[in-house]
N, C-alpha and C positions, 0 to 999 in steps of 0.2 A: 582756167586753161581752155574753158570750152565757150567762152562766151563770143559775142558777135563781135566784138571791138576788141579783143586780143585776136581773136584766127585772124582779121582782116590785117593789123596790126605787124603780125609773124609774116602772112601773106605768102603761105605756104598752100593752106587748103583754100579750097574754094567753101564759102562759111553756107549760100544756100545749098551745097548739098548736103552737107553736117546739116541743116535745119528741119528738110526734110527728111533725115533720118531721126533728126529728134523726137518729130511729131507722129511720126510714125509708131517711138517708142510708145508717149503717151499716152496714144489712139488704145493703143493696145496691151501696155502694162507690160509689156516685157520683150527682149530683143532679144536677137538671134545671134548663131556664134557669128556671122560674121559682121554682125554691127558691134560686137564685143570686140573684134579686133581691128573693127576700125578706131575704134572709141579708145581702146588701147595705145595706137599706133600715132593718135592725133595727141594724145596728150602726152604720151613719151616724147615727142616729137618737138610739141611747146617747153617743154621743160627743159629739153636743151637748148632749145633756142633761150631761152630766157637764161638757164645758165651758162652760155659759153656767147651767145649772140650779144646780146643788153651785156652780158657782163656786171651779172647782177651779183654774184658769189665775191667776196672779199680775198677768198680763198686762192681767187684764180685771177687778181688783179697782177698787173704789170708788176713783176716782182724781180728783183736780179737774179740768176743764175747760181746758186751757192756752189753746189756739190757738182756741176760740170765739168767733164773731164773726157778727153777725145782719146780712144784706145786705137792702134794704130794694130792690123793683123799685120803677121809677117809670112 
């Protein structure tokens, strides 16, 4: 979910600024809250894209309508 040919892929993050926070990690062995929720928010982020975008879940393919029913308020 974090690599350089899926973010570009998604084409949602920009992947050198994710790089330079990665190297940063690295450099340093450990990352701050708020590269935690960026890290958080990028990969939440791919995940649905991957499951509702690609339509990658069998789950969630083009399925008919079973239990559909239109309630009408009065």
């Amino acid at each position: 979910m974090l690599s350089e040919g899926y973010t570009k892929r998604a084409g949602i993050f920009n992947y050198e600024s994710l790089s330079t926070m990665f190297g940063k990690i690295e450099k340093t062995g450990t990352s701050s809250e708020m590269d935690n929720m960026v890290l958080a928010a990028v990969i939440s982020t791919h995940l649905l894209y991957h499951q509702f975008i690609e339509n990658k879940n069998d789950l969630f393919q083009n399925l008919p309508l079973k239990t559909l029913s239109v309630i009408e308020e009065l």
